[in-house]
PyMOL Python script that loads the backbone (N, CA, C, O; Angstrom):
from pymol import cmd

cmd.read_pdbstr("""\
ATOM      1  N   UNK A   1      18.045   8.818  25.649  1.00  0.00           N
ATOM      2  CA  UNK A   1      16.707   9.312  25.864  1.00  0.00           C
ATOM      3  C   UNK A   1      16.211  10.123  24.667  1.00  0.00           C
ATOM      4  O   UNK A   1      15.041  10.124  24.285  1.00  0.00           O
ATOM      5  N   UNK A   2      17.259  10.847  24.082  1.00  0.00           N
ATOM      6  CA  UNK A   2      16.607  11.447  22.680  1.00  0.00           C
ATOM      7  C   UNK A   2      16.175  10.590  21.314  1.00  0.00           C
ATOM      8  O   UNK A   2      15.883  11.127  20.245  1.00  0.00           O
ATOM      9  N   UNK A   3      16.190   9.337  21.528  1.00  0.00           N
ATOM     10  CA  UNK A   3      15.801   8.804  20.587  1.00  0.00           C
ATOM     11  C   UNK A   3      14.098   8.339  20.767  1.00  0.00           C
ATOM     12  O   UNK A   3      13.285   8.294  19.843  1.00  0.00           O
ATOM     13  N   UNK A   4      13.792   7.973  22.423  1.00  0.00           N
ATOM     14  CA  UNK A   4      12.429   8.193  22.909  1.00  0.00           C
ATOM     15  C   UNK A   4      11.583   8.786  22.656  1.00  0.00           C
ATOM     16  O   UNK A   4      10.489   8.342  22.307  1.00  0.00           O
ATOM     17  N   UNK A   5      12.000  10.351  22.815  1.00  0.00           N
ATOM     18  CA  UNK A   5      12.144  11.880  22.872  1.00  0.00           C
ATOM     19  C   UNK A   5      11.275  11.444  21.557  1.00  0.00           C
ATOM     20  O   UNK A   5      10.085  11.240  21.793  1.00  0.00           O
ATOM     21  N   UNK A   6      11.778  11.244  19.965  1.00  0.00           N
ATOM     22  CA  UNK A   6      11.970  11.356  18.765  1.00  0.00           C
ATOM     23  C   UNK A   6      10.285  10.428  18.674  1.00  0.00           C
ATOM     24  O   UNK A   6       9.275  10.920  18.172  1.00  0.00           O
ATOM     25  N   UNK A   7      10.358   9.240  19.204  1.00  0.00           N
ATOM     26  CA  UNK A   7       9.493   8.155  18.759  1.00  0.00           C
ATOM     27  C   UNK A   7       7.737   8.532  19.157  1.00  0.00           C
ATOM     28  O   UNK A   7       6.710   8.623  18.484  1.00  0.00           O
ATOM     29  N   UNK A   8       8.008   8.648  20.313  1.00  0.00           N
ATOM     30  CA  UNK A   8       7.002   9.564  20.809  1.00  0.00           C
ATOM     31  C   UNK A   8       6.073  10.932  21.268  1.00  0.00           C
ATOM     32  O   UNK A   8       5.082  11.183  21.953  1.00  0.00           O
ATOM     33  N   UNK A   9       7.174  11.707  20.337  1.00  0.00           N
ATOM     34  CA  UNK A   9       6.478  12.791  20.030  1.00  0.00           C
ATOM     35  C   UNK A   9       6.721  13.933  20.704  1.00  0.00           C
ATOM     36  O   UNK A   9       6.119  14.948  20.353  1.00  0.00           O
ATOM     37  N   UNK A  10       7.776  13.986  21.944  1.00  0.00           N
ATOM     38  CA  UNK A  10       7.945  15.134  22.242  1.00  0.00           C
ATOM     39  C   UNK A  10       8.528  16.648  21.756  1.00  0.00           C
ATOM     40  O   UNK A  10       8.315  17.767  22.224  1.00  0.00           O
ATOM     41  N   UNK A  11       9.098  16.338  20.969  1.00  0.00           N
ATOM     42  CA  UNK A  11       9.855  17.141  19.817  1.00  0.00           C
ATOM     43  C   UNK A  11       8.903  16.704  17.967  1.00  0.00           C
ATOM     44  O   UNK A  11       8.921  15.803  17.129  1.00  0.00           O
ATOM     45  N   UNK A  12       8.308  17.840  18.164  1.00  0.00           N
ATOM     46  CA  UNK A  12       7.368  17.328  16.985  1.00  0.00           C
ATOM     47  C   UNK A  12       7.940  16.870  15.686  1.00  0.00           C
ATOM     48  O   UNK A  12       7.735  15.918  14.934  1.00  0.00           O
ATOM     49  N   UNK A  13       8.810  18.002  15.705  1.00  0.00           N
ATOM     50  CA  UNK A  13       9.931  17.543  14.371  1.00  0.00           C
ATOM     51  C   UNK A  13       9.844  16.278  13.694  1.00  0.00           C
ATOM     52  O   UNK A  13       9.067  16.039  12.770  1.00  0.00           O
ATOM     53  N   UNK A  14      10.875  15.286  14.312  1.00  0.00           N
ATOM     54  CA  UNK A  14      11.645  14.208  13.817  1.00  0.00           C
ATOM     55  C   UNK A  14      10.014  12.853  14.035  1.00  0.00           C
ATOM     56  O   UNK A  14       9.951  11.657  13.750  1.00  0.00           O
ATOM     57  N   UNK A  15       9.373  13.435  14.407  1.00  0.00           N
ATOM     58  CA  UNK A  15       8.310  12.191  14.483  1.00  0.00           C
ATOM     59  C   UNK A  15       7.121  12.189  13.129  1.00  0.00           C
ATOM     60  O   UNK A  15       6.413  11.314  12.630  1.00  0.00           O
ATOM     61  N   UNK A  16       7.296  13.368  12.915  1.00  0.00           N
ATOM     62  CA  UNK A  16       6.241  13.801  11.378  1.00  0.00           C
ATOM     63  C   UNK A  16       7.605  12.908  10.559  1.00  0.00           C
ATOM     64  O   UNK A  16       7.392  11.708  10.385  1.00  0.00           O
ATOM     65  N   UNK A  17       8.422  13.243  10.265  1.00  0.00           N
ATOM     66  CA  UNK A  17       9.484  12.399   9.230  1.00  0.00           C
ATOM     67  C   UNK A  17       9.145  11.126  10.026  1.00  0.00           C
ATOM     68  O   UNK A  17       8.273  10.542   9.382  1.00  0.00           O
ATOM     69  N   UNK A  18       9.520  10.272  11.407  1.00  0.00           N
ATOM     70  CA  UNK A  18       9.240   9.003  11.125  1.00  0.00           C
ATOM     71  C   UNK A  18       8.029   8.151  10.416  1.00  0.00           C
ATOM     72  O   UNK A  18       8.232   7.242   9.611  1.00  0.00           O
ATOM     73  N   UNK A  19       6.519   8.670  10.923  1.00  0.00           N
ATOM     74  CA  UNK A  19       5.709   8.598   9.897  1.00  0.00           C
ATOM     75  C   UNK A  19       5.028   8.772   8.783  1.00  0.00           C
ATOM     76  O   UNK A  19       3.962   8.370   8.317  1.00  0.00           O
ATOM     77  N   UNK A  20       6.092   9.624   8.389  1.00  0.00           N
ATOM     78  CA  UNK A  20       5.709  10.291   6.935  1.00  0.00           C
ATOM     79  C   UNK A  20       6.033   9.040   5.734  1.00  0.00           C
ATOM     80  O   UNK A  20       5.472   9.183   4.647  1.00  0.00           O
ATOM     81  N   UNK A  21       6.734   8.095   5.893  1.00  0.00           N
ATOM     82  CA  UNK A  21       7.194   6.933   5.011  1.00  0.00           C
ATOM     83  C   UNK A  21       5.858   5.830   5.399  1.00  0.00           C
ATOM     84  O   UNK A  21       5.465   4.872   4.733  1.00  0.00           O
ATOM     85  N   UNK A  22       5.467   6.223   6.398  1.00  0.00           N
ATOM     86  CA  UNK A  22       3.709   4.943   6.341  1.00  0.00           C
ATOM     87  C   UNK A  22       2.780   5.522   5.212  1.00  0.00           C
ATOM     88  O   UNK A  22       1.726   4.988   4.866  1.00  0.00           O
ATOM     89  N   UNK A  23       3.151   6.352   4.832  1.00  0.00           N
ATOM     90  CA  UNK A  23       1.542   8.085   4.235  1.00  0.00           C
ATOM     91  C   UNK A  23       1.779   7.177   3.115  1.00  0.00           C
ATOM     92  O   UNK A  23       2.725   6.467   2.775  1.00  0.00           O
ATOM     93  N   UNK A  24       0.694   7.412   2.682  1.00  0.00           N
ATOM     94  CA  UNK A  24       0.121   6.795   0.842  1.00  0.00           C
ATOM     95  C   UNK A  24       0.224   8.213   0.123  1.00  0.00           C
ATOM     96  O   UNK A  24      -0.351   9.296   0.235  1.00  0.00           O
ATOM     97  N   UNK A  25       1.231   7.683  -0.664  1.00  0.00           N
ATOM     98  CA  UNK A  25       1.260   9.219  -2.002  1.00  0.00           C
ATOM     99  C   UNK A  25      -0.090   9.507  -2.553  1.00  0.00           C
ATOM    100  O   UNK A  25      -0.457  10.649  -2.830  1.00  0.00           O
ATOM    101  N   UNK A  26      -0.754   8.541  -2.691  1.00  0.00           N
ATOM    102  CA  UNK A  26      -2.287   8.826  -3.780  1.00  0.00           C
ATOM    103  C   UNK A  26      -3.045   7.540  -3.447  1.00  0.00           C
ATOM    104  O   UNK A  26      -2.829   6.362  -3.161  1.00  0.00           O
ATOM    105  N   UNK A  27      -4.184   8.514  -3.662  1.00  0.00           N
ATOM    106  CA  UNK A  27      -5.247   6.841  -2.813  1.00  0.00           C
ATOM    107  C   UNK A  27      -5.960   6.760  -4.413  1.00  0.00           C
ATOM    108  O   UNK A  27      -6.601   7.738  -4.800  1.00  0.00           O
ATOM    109  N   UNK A  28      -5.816   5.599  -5.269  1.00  0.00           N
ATOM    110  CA  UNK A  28      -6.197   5.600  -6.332  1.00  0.00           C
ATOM    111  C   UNK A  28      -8.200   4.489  -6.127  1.00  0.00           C
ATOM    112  O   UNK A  28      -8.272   3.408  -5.543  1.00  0.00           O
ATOM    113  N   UNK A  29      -8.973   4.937  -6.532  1.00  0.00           N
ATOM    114  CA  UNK A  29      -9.891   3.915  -6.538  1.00  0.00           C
ATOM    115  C   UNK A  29      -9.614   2.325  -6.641  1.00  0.00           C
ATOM    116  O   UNK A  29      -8.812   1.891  -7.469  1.00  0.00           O
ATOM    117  N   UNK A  30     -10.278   1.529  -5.809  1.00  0.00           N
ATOM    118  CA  UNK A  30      -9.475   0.422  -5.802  1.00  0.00           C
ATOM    119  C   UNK A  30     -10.979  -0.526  -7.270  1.00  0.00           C
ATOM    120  O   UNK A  30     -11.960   0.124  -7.629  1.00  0.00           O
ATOM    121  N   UNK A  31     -10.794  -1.572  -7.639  1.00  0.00           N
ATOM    122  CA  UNK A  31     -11.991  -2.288  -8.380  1.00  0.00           C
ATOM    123  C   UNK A  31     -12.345  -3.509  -7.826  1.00  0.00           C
ATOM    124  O   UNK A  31     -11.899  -4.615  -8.131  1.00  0.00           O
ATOM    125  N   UNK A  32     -13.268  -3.202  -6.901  1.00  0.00           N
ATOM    126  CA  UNK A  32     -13.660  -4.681  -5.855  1.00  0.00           C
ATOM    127  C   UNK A  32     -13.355  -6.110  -6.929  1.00  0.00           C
ATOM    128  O   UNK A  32     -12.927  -7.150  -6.429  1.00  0.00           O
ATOM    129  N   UNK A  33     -13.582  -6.021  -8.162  1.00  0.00           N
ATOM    130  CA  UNK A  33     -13.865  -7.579  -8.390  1.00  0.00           C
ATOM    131  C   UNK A  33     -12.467  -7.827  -8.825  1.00  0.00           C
ATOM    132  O   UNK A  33     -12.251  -9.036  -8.910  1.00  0.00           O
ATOM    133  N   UNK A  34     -11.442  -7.082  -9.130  1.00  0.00           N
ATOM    134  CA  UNK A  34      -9.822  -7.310  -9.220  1.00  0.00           C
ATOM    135  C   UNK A  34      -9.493  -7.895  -7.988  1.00  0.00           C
ATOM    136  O   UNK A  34      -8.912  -8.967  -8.160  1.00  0.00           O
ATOM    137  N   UNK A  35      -9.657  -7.572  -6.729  1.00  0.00           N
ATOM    138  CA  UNK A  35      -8.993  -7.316  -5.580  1.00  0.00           C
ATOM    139  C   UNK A  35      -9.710  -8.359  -5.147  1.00  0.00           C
ATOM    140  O   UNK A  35      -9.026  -9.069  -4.411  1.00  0.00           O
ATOM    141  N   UNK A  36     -10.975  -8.808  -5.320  1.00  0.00           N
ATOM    142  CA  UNK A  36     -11.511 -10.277  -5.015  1.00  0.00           C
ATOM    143  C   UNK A  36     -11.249 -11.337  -5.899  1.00  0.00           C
ATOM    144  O   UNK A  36     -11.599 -12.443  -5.485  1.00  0.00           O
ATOM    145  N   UNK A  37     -10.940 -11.308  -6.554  1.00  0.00           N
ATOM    146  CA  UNK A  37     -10.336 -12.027  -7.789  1.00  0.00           C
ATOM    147  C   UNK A  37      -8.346 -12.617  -6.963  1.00  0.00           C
ATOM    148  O   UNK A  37      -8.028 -13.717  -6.512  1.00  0.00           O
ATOM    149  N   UNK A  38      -7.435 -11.258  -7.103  1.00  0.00           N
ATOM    150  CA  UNK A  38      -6.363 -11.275  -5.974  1.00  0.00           C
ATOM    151  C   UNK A  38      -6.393 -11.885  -4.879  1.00  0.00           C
ATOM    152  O   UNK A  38      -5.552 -12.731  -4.574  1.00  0.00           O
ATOM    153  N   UNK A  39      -7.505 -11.488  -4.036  1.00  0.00           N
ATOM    154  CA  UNK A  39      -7.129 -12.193  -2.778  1.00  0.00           C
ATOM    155  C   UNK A  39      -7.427 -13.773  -2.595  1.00  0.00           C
ATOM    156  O   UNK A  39      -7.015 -14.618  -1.800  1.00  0.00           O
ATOM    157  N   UNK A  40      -8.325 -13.796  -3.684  1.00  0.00           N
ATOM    158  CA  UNK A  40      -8.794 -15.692  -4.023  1.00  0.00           C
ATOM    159  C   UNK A  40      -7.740 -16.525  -4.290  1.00  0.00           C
ATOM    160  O   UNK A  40      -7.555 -17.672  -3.882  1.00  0.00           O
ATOM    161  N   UNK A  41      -6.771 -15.554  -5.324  1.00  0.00           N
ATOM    162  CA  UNK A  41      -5.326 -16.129  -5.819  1.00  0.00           C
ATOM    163  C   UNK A  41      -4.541 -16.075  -4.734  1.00  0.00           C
ATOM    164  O   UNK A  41      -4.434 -17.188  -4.218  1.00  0.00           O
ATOM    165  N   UNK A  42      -3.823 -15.050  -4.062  1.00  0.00           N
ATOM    166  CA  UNK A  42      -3.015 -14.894  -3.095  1.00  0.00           C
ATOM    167  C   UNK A  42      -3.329 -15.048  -1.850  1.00  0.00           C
ATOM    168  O   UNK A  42      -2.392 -15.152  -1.058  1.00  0.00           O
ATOM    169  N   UNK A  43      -4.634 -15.101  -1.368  1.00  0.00           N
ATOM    170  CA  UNK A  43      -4.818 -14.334   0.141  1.00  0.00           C
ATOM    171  C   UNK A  43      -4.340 -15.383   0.977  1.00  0.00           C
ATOM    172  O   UNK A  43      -4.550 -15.107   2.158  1.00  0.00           O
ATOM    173  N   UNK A  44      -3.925 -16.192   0.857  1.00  0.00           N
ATOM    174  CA  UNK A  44      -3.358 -17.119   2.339  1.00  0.00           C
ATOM    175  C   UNK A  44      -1.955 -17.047   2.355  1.00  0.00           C
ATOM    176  O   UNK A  44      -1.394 -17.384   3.397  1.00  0.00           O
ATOM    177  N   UNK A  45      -1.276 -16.668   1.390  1.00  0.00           N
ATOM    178  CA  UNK A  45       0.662 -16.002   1.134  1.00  0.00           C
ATOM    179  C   UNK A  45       0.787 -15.089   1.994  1.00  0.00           C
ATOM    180  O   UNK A  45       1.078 -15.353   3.161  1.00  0.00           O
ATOM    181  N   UNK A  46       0.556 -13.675   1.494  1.00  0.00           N
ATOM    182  CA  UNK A  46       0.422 -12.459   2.033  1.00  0.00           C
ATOM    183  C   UNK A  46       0.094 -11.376   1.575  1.00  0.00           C
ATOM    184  O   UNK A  46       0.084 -11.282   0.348  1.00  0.00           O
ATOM    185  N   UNK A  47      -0.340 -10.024   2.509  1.00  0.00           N
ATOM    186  CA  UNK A  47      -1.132  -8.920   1.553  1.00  0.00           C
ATOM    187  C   UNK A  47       0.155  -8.852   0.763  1.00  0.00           C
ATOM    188  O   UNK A  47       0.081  -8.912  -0.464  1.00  0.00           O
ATOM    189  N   UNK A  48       1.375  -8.726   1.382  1.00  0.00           N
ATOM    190  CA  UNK A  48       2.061  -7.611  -0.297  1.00  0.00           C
ATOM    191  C   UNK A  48       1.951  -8.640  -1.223  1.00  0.00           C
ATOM    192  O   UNK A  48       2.376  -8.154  -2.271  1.00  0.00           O
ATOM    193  N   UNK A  49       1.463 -10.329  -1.519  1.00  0.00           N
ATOM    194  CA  UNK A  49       1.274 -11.276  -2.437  1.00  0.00           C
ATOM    195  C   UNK A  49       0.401 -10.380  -2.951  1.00  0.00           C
ATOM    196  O   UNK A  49       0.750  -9.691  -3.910  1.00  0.00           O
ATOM    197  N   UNK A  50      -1.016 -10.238  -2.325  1.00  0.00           N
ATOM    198  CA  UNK A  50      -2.293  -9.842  -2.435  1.00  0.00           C
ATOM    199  C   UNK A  50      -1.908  -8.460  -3.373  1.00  0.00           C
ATOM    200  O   UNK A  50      -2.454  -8.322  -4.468  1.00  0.00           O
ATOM    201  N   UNK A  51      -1.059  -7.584  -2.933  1.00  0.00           N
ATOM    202  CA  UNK A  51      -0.780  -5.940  -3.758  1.00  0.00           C
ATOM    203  C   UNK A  51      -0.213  -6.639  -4.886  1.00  0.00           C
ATOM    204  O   UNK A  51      -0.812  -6.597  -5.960  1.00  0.00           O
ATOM    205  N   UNK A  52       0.941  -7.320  -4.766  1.00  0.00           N
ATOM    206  CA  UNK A  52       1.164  -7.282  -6.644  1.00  0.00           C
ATOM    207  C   UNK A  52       0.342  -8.172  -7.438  1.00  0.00           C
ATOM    208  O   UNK A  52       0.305  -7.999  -8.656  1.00  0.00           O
ATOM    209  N   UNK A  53      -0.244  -8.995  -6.959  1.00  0.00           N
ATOM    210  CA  UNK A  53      -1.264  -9.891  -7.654  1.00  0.00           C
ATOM    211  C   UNK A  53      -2.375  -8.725  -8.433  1.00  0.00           C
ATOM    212  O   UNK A  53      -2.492  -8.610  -9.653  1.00  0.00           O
ATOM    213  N   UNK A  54      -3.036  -8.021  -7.527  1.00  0.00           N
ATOM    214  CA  UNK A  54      -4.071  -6.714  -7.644  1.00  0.00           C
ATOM    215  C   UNK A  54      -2.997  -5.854  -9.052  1.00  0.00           C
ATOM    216  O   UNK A  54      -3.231  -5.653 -10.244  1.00  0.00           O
ATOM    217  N   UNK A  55      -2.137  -5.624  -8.411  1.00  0.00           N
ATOM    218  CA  UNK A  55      -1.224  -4.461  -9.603  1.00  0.00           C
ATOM    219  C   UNK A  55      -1.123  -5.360 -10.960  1.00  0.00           C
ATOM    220  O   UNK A  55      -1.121  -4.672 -11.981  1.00  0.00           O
ATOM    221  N   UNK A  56      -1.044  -6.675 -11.151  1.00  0.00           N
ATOM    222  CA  UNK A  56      -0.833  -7.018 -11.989  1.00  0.00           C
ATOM    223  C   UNK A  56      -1.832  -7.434 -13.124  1.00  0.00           C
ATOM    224  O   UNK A  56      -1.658  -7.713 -14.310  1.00  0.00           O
ATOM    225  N   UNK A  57      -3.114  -7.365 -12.200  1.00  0.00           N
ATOM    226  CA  UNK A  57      -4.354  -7.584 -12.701  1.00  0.00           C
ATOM    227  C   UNK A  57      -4.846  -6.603 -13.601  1.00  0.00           C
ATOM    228  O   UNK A  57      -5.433  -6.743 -14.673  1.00  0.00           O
ATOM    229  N   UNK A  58      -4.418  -5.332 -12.822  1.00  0.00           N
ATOM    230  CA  UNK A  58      -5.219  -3.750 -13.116  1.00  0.00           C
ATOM    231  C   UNK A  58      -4.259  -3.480 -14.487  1.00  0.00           C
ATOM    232  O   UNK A  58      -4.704  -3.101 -15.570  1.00  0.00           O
ATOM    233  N   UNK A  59      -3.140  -3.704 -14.248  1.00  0.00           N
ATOM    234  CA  UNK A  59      -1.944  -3.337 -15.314  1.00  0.00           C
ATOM    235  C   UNK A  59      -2.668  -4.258 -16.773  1.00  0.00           C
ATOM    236  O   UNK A  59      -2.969  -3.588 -17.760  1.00  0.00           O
ATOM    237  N   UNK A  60      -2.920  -5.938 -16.791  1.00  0.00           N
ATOM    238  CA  UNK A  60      -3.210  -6.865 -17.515  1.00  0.00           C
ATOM    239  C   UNK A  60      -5.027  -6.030 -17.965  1.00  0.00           C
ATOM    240  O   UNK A  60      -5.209  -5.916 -19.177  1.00  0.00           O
ATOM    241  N   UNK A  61      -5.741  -5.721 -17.405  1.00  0.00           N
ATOM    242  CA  UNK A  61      -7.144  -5.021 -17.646  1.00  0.00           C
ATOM    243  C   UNK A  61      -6.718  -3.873 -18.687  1.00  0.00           C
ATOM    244  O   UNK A  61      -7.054  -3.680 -19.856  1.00  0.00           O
ATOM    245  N   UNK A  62      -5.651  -3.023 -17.625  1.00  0.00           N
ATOM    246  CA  UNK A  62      -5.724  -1.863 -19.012  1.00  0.00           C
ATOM    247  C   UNK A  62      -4.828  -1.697 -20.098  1.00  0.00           C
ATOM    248  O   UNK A  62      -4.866  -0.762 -20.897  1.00  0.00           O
ATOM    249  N   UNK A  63      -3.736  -2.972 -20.099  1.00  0.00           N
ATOM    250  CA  UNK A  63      -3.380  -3.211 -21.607  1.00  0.00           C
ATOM    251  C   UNK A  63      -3.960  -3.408 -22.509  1.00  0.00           C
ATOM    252  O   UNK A  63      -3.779  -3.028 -23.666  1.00  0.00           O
ATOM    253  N   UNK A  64      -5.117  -4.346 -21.844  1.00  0.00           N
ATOM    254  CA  UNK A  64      -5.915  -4.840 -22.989  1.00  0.00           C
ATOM    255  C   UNK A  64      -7.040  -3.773 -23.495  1.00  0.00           C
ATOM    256  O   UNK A  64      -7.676  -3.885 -24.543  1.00  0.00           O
ATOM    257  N   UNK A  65      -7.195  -2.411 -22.270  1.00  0.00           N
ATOM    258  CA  UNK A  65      -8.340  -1.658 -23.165  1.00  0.00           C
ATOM    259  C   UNK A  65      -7.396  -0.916 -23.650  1.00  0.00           C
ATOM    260  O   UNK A  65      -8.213  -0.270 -24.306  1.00  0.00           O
ATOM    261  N   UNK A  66      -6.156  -0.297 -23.990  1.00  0.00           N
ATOM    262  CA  UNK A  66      -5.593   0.102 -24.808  1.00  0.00           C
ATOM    263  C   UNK A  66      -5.300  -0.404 -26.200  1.00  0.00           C
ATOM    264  O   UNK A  66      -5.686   0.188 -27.208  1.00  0.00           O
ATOM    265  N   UNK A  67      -4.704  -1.359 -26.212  1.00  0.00           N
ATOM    266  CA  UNK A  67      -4.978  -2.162 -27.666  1.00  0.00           C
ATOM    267  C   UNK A  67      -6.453  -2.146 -28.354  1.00  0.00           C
ATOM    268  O   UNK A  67      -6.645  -2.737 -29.417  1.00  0.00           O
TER     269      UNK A  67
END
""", "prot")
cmd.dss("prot")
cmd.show_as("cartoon", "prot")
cmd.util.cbc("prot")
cmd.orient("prot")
């Protein structure tokens, strides 16, 4: 029963740590036409296709404004 206890919240404790690993460290601005661009490429695979497709886009954008 203490694992119930844990899931649902009666003991506040141990339930802030179970959802603390869903929490987003930093919500960075997202760039609609990357992420529509991504999901055109990936979107019928899956979102985490869809996230590194997007990461790889944003990464490939700002190499190139660094150079």
């Amino acid at each position: 029963m203490g694992w119930f206890d844990r899931l649902f919240g009666r003991t506040p404790g141990p339930t802030s740590q179970l959802f603390a690993r869903f929490r987003r460290k930093s919500r960075a601005p997202t760039d609609p036409d990357l992420l529509k661009i991504a999901k055109d490429r990936k979107g019928h695979v899956s979102r985490k296709a869809v996230r590194d497709e997007y990461n790889r886009l944003v990464l490939e954008k700002y190499a190139h404004d660094k150079a």
